[in-house]
C-alpha positions, 0 to 999 in steps of 0.5 A: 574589615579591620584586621584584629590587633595583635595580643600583646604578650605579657609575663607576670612574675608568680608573685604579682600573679597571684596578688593580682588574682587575689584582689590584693595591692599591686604597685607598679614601677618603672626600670628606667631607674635601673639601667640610666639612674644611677651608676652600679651597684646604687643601682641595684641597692636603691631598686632594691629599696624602692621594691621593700618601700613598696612591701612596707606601704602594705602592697607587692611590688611589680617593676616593669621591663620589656623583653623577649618580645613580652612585657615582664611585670614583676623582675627578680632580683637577678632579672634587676642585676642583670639589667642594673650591669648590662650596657646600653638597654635603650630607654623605652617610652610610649611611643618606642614600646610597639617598636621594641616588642616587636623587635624583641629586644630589651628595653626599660620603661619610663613613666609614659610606657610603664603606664601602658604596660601596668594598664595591660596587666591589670595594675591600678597603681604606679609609683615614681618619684617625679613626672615629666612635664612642659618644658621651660621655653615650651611655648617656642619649642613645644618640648612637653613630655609624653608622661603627659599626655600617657596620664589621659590615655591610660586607667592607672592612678599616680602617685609621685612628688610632683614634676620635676623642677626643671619644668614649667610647673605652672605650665605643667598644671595648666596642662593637667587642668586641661586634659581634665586629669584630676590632681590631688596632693596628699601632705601638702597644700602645694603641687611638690616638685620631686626634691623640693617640696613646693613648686609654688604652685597651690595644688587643686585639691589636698586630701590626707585621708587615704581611704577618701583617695581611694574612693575619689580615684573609684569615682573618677573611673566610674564617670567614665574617664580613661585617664589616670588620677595624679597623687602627689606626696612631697619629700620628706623635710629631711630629703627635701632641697632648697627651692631657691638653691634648686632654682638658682642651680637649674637657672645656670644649667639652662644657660649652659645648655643653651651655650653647649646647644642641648636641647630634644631628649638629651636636655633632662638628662644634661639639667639634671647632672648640671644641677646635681654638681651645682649643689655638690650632690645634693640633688642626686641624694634627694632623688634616690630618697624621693623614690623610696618614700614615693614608693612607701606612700603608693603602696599604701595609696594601693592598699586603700584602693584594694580595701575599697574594692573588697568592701564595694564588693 
């Protein structure tokens, strides 16, 4: 006999509670952003922000953290100092999540396990400003990134910019088309990548109407399917990088990554400072500006999919 699995303790902050019980929109975000984006105190000022770009969008916010041995859907904003001023909170995916918790340390969620815990709680929706994706090169070192194969596993839609440039984009949307996760961009005929605009890669499909979002990520749920809905917005023109001054950047980061001999888990993290210092800063303003306006368009993506819910009865 299979034993049963154990319950997965999870602590909603009385707020996310109570919207969650009211039917009303829930957005869920990562912390990741908070303990190993940004220094202090633009940590806490740009979590802060992203928090009130949600509330602007029409739905409560829930960022995500392991502790304690639970999952804490919803932090305060003492819960967000805290972790925005405490050294070394290990980055927490998917696959380090069971691990974590049962240590019952702290951890801060990524795009890949904060899809399983929004799943967990009953959340629909999560924001971010870029997923991961396949690597440049993946065809040799088989580096993609767990954000996508989370996107098959878990019932939550996803609203970000894209992927990041780093990646292989068309790789990255050779890999959606497989795994038959549907992706629908909204603003924009092409597939965004985080700060730029465009990958250059024609989106499957570009839908404006929020409302007909709402019903497409309804009806992908109704056929059955598991997996998430992937809903890009591209930065806004006044935040967005150059493609050609990103690519012309990213190109002389991977040649000195590959010099400095960097690759595994270490590499995004080493591609992105090495091209936020080829384009002077640039590239990190953009970053924190995508994550605003990101969480601004989720929370009115969740707000669509709230009304559609309530008039479906």
């Amino acid at each position: 006999m299979t034993p049963p699995s154990p319950t997965i303790p999870v602590v909603y902050a009385e707020e996310v509670r109570e919207a969650l019980h009211e039917g009303r929109p829930v957005v869920a975000l990562e912390s990741n952003v908070i303990t190993h984006g940004l220094a202090h105190p633009h940590n806490v000022e740009t979590a802060l922000q992203v928090e009130a770009a949600v509330r602007k969008g029409g739905s409560v916010p829930a960022t995500i953290c392991v502790e304690d041995g639970a999952i804490r859907v919803g932090m305060s904003a003492d819960d967000i100092e805290r972790f925005a001023s405490t050294s070394g909170i290990p980055k927490v995916s998917s696959r380090d999540l069971p691990v974590v918790l049962a240590r019952g340390i702290r951890g801060a969620t990524t795009v890949a396990s904060s899809l399983v815990a929004a799943e967990l709680a009953g959340i629909a929706f999560f924001a971010s400003a870029g997923l991961g994706g396949v690597h440049r090169g993946a065809e040799t070192t088989m580096d993609v990134s767990s954000d996508l194969i989370q996107l098959t596993r878990s019932k939550v839609a996803v609203v970000c910019a894209g992927a990041k440039m780093i990646l292989d984009l068309k790789l990255t949307m050779e890999y959606l088309e497989t795994q038959c996760v549907p992706v629908v961009s909204h603003g924009s005929d092409d597939f965004p990548a985080f700060y730029c605009a465009s990958s250059g890669v024609k989106a499957p499909h570009r839908i404006d109407d929020e409302d007909l979002i709402a019903r497409v990520v309804a009806t992908h749920w109704a056929t059955g399917h598991p997996g998430a809905v992937v809903i890009t917005a591209p930065p806004r023109a006044e935040d967005a990088v150059d493609p050609v001054q990103a690519e012309a950047a990213i190109a002389e980061a991977l040649a000195q990554a590959e010099r400095d001999r960097v690759t595994g888990q270490g590499l995004t993290k080493y591609l992105m400072h090495a091209v936020d210092r080829a384009t002077g800063g640039r590239t990190a303003q953009a970053n924190m500006a995508v994550l605003i306006s990101t969480a601004e368009v989720g929370g009115r993506m969740a707000a669509a999919y709230a009304r559609h819910r309530q008039a479906a009865g």
